[in-house]
N, C-alpha and C positions, 0 to 999 in steps of 0.2 A: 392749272386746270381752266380759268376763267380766260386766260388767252389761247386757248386752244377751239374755245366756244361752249363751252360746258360750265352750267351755274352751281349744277348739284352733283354728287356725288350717283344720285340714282342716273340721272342722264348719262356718265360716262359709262356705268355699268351697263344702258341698255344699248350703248356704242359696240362697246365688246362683243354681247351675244348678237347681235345685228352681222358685226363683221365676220364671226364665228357659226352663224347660222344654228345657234343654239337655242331653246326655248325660253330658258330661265337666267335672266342678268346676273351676272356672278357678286352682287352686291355684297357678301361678306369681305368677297378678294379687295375691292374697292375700299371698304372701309379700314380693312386690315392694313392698306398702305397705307392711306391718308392717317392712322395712328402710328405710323412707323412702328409694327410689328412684321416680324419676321415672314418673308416668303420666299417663295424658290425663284431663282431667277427665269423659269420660261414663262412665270404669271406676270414675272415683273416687264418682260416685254410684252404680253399682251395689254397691259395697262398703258405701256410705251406706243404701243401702236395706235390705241385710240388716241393718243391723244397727239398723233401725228411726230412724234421725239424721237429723237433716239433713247435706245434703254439704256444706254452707262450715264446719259441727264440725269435720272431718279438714282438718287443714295440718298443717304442722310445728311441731313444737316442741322441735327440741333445737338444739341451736347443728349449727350446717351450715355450717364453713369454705369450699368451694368453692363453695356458695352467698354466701357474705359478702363473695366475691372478686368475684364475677358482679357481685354491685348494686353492689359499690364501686366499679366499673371503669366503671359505667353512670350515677353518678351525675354531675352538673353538675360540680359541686364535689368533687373526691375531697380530702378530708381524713381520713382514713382516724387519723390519731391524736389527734384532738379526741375520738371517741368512747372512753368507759370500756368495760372489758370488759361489765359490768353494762348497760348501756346497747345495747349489741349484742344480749344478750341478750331484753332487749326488740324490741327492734326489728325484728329478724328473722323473730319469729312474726306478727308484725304487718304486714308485704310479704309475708310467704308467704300470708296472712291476704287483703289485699289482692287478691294476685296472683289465688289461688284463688275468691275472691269475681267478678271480673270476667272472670275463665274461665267461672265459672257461671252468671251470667247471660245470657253469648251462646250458651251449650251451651242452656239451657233456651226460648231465644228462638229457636233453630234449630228452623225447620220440615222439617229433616230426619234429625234424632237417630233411629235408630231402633232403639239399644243396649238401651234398658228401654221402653216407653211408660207415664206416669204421669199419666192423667189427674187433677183433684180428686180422682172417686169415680166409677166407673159403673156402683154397685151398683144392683141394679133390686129393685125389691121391688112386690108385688102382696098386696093386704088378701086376693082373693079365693086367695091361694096359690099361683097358678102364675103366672109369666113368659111372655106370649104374646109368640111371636116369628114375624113373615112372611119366608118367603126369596123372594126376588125372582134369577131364573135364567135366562138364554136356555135355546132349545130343544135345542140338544145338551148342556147340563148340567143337564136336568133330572132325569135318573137319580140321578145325583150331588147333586143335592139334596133329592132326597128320601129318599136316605137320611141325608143330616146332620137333616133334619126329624125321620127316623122314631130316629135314636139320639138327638138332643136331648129327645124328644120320652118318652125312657126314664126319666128323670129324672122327680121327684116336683113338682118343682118349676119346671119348664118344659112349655109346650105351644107345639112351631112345625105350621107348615104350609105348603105349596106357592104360590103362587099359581098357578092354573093357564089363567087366559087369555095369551096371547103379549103383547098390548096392555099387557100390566099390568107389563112389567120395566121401560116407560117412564119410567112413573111415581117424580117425585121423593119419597124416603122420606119426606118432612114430608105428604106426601099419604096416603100410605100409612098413615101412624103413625095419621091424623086417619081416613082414609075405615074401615079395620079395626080401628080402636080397639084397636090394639097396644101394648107397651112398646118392643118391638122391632124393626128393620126389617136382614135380614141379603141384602146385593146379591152376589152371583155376576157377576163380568166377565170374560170370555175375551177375551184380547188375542192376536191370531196375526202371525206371521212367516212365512215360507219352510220354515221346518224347525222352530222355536221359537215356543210357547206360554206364555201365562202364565194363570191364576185367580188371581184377588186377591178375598176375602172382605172386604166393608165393613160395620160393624154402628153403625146410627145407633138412638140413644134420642131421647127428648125436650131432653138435655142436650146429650148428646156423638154424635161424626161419627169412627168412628178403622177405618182397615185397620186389620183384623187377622192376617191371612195371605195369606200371598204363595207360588206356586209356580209356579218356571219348569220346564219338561220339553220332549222333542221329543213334535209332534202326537200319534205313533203308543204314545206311552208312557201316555196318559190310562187307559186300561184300569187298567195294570197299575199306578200310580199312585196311583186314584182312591179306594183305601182309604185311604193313606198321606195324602192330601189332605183327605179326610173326617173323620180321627180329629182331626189340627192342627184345620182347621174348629171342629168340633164341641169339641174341648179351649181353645182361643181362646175362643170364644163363652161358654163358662162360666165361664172367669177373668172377663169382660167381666163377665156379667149378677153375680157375685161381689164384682164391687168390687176383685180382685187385679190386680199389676202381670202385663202381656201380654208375651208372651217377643217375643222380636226379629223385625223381619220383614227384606224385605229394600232397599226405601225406600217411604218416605213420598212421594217423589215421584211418579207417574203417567208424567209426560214422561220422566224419568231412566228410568222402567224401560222406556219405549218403548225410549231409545238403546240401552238394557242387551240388548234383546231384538235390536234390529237389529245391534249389536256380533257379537252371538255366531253370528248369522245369518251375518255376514260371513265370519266365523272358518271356518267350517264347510265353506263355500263353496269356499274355494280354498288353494292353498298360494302366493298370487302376492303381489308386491309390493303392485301395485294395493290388489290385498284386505285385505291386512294394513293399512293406511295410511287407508284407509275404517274398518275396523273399530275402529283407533285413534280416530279422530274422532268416534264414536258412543259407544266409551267416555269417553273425556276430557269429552264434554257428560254424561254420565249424571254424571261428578266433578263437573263446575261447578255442576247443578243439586242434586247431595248429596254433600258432600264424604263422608260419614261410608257410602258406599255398598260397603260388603265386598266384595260376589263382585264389582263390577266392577273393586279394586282385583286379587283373584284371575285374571280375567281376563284384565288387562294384564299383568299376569307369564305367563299362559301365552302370549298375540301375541306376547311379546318373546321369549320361549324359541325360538316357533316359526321366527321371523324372523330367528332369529342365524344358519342357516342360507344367507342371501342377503345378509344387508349387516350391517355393523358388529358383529361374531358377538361380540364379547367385550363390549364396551360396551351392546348386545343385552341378555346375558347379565345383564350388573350392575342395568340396569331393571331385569330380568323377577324379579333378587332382595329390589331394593328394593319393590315393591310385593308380593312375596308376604312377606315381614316385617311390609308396613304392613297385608294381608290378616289373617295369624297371630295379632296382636297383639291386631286388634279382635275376628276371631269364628274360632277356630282349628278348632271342630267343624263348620262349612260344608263339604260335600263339593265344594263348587266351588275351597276353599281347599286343601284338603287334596290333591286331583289338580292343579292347581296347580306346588303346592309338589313335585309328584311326580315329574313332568315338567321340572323345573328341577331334582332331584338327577341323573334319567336320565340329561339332556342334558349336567350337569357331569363323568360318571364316577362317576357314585355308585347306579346301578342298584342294588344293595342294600339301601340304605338307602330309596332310594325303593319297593321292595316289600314292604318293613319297616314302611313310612308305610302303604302300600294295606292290608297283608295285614289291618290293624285297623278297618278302615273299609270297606271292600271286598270283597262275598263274591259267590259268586253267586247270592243271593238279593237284591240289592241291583238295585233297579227304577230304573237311573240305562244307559241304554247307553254315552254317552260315557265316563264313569266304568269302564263294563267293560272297552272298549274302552281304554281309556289301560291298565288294569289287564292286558293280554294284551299290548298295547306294551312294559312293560316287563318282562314275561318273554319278552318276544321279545328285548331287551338282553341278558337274562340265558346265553340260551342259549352252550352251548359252556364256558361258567364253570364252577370246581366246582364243586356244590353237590348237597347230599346228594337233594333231591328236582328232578326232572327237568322241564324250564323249559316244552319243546314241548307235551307235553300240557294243560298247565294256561294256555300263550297261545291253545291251541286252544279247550280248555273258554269261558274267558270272551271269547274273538270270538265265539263260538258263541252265549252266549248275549245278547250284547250283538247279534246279527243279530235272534234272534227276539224281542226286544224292541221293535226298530228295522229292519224289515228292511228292505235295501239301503245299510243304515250306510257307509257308506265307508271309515271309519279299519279297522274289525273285518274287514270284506270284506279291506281289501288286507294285513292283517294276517295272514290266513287263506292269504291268496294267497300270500304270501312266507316263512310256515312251509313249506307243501305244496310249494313251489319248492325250499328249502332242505333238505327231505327228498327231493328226489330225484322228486317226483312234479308233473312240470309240467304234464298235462294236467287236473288238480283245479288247481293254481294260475290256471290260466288261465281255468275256470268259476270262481270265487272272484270274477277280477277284472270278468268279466263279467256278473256277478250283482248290483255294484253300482247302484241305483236312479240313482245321482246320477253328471253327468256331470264329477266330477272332474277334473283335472290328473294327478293322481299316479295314480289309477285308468286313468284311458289312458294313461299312460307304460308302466305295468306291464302293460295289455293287449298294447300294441302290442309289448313286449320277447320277450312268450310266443307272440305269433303269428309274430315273426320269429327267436325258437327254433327252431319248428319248421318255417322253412322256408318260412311263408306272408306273402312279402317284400311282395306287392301290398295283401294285407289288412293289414299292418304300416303299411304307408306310406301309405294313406287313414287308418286309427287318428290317425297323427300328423297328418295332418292337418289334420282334424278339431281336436286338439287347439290345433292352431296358430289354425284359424278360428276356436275356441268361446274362445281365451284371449290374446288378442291384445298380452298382455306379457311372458307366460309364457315360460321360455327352455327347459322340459320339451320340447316339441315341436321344435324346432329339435335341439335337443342331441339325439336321440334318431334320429331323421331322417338326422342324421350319420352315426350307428354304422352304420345301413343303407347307407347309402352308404361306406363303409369297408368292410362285408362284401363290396360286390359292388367293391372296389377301384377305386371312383368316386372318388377321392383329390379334387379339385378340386372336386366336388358335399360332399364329406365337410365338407369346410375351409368352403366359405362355409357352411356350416348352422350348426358348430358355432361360428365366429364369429360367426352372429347370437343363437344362444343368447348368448353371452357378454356380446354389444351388449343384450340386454334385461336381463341380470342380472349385471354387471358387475365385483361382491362378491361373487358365488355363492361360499360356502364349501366347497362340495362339491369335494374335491381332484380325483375323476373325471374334474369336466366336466377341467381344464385338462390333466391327462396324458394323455386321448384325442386332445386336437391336438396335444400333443407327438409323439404317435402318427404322427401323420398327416404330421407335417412330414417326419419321420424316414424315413415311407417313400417322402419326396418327396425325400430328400438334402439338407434342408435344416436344417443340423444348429442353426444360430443358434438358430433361433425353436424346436426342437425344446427345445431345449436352459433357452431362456428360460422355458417352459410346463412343462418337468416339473420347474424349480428352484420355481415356484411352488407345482405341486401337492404335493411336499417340503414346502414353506414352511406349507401348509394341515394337513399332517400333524402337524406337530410344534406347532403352533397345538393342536390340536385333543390331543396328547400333553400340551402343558402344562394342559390343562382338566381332562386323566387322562380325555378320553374318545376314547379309543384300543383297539379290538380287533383279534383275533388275526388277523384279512384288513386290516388297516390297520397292523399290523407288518412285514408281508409286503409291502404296497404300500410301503413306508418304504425296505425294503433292495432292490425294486427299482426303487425311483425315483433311489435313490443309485449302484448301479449302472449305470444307463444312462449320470447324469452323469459318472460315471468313466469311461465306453466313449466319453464325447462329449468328454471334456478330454482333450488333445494330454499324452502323458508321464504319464499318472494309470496307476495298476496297480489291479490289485481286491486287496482285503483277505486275508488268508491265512486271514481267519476265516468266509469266505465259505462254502465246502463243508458246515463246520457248521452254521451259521445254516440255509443249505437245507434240508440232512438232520433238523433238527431242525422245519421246517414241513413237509415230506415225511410224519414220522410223524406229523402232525396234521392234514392233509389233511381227513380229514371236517369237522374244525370252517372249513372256509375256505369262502369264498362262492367262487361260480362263476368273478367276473372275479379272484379272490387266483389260484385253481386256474388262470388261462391266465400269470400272472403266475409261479408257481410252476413251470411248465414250462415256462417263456423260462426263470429261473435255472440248472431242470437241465441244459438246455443248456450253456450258457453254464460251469456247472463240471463239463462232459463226465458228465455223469449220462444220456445220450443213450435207453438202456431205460427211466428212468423216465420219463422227458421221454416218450417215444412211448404207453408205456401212460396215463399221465395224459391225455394227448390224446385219447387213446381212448376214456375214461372220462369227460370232458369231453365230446365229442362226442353220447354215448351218452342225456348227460343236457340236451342242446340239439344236434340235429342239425346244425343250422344252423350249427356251428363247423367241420362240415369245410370250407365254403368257406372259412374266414378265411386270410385273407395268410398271418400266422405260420404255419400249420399247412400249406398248400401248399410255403411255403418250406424246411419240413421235408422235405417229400417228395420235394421235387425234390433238395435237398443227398442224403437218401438212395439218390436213384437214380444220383446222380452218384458216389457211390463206391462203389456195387453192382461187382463186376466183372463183366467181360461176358461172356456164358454162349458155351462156344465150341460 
């Protein structure tokens, strides 16, 4: 290191991200060698590259015991005390030597490394002084490329230009090179999706063929993008015409980034099984065709985050950690890794730390909507927690502007929606969820919640619908459909709906869906299957307690889902510690969501708190009209008239 020009270990690190055009010096990677632990051979050449070496120079060289143990245990013949100490010590650097030489060879043979690009050389040089370079661009990025022309073009030592007939982006660059007697040929290709875009900047010489920059965004973000897109461009292109090593893109493959683009499309699309399982299969081909492909390792941790939700929630969970480790490892400054990895602390009980991860990477200046949008997700986590600065406003700020970035965003819309709900103000929750572009799952679920809030059970019930016809595995619309029918005390329309929700999503983790049919059974007299269905939703609770992602409406559901089983076991008594427990989420009421708050006035009941019970009803009601039909609260009324005495 010291003969290469570098004293400290943080100086080579800031060599790396220098040559790699990245923000943050890879100094774990740095450390991790200089201890001779384990890393992958295309870190180990970028380590090689700063420091001007070749990468089969770095192996090991000190004696490595638990390495000595590995090859002896793998060798043919273990005779392990033939060999002198002396002798080991040979030998070792010489498999390690080995080993790393035939790592490097297939790293370097992989046409799809896309950690450093290194070609020979493709430095460009011109007798007459300048570098002419032609950009070849469809017609909707022709704005966009003429200004990479006109800032390439600022330079002493480059001259680009336009092409400006449409006919001519046809043209293969080997024409181009020859018919405009260029050094250069830089291609513009816009690949689109549903929701998802990509530009990929290609720069062919006479020698060399290499993407140089790759940028995926939604359609509507190009605008606000297209400088961020412009300066990469144009910074790419002059390492190229330079002869320097090109920072990272995001693959070399074409095809992978197709699956990569269709993946995310999926993702976006729905919250359904269906979708999630497509989307997997679009990822896992963009792996096969590049294994070394980052955001779509990032990716597949956020599908598995998202989908622990409906089936295997813990096992879910463990992918969705394993590939955002395997994301972290190769490119940690990717903001597709970083929101990620964000969303996997949320989902664990770690909401802090995951806005601890955003708050540094994540502003609102940052022209990413999904990213803003995750970023207002998990101060919507946060809410209710202590914390010295106040969580509601600042999930508002960045849905906000993750909409005018993206407008009709779906995650920010209904993130918007379920602030403005949670403050008390449902008829903005309800324009919020109506304002979404895209016809969501979750977006109609939460529409159709707010129109049968307030009472408009017919428009609720085409909502769901709807929902049922547009998602035809979806257990949203069925389960939801239920509750309607629960309201108007359709008990036997309630039950088949919400068993077919269950029949389409069978692992649904959401403890909800299964205590509302407890519900239902209950006010059927059917205390078995009542009984069966809120031990579950229990069961999903305390699931969901061991992950530590448990909040103050999900405590509350905990003591009364245990309660009921004790009102439903023959000889059970309730707890003496019961009244407290209440009295103590009584005085936290505002932080409880709506269905904790019908839940919290079943309790007062139940430990003759009968005043609070009625005004919580009140105040429930006030803020969803539509609860004064509900069962529970009729059945309040009528107990109260019955021991009214009667007026003589």
């Amino acid at each position: 290191m010291l003969a290469s020009g570098f004293e400290t270990q943080t100086e080579l690190a800031q060599r790396i991200a220098q040559n790699e055009g990245i923000s943050k010096p890879p100094c774990d990677l740095v450390s991790k060698v200089f201890r001779e632990q384990a890393v992958s051979p295309h870190n180990l050449a970028r380590i090689a590259h700063a420091l001007q070496v070749e990468a089969h120079t770095i192996y090991l060289t000190k004696d490595d015991n638990p390495f000595a143990e590995v090859i002896s245990s793998q060798s043919p013949i273990a005779q392990p005390l033939l060999a002198s100490r002396s002798m080991q010590n040979l030998w070792l650097p010489l498999v390690a030597l080995t080993f790393l030489l035939g790592s490097l060879i297939w790293w370097q043979q992989s046409n799809t490394d896309h950690t450093s690009q290194q070609p020979p050389s493709t430095k460009l040089i011109s007798p007459i002084g300048k570098v002419l370079i032609v950009l070849q661009a469809p017609a909707n990025l022709n704005p966009l490329a003429e200004e990479i022309a006109s800032q390439m073009s600022e330079q002493d030592t480059i001259r680009a230009i336009v092409l400006s007939r449409p006919e001519t982006y046809q043209l293969p660059a080997t024409e181009v090179l020859k018919s405009w007697q260029a050094h250069g040929v830089l291609h513009l290709a816009h690949d689109k999706d549903q929701f998802y875009a990509a530009i990929t900047a290609t720069l062919t010489s006479h020698q060399h063929n290499l993407t140089i920059e790759q940028s995926v965004f939604h359609h509507a973000e190009l605008t606000a993008q297209s400088e961020t897109i412009r300066d990469a461009i144009v910074t790419q292109s002059q390492r190229f015409i330079d002869g320097k090593p090109l920072a990272p893109i995001l693959s070399n493959s074409s095809v992978a980034l197709g699956h990569f683009l269709q993946g995310k499309n999926q993702l976006f699309i729905s919250h359904s099984a269906s979708s999630y399982l497509l989307a997997e299969s679009h990822f896992l081909k963009a792996l096969e065709l590049d294994t070394n492909f980052t955001a779509t390792h990032a990716e597949l941790c956020r599908l598995y985050v998202r989908s622990s939700w409906i089936q295997d929630e813990t096992p879910s969970l463990e992918k969705a950690a394993s590939f955002c480790q395997l994301a972290a490892e190769q490119r940690p400054e990717l903001l597709e890794v970083i929101t990620a990895q964000a969303e996997l602390l949320a989902r664990t009980g770690r909401a802090k730390q995951a806005l601890d991860l955003l708050s540094e990477h994540v502003t609102l200046t940052t022209a990413d909507a999904d990213a803003l949008a995750i970023r207002a997700t998990v101060h919507m986590a946060r809410l209710g927690e202590d914390d010295p600065e106040p969580q509601g406003p600042l999930a508002e700020a960045y849905a906000k502007q993750a909409v005018q970035l993206v407008p009709g965003h779906w995650q920010a819309n209904n993130s918007l929606g379920n602030l403005y709900f949670m403050l008390g103000d449902s008829q903005q929750a309800k324009a919020q969820f109506a304002k979404a572009s895209q016809q969501h799952e979750v977006i109609l679920a939460n529409l159709g919640t707010l129109q049968m809030c307030y009472g408009e059970l017919e428009q609720a019930a085409q909502t769901y619908q709807t929902l049922i016809n547009h998602f035809e595995y979806e257990h949203f619309g069925h389960e939801n459909l239920g509750n309607l029918y629960h309201m108007q005390q359709n008990y036997d329309k309630a039950i088949k709906h919400k068993l077919l929700a269950i029949e389409k999503q069978p692992e649904v983790a959401i403890h909800q869906v299964w205590s509302n049919l407890g519900e239902l059974y209950l006010q059927q007299g059917q205390h078995v299957p009542a009984k069966q269905h809120y031990s579950h939703a229990l069961t999903l609770i305390e699931r969901d307690e061991l992950l530590g992602n448990i909040s103050l409406s999900d405590q509350l559901h905990k003591v009364y889902y245990q309660t009921k089983l004790q009102q439903l076991t023959p000889e059970a008594s309730l707890p003496a510690s019961l009244p407290q427990q209440v009295e103590l989420f009584l005085a936290d009421q505002e932080d409880l969501g709506l269905q904790a708050k019908t839940h919290l006035a079943w309790l007062l009941g139940t430990v003759n708190k009968q005043e609070e019970k009625q005004q919580l009803w009140q105040d429930i009601s006030a803020i969803c009209p539509v609860y004064a039909l509900s069962p529970e609260l009729q059945q309040q009324d009528q107990s109260m008239a019955e021991d009214k005495p009667a007026t003589p």
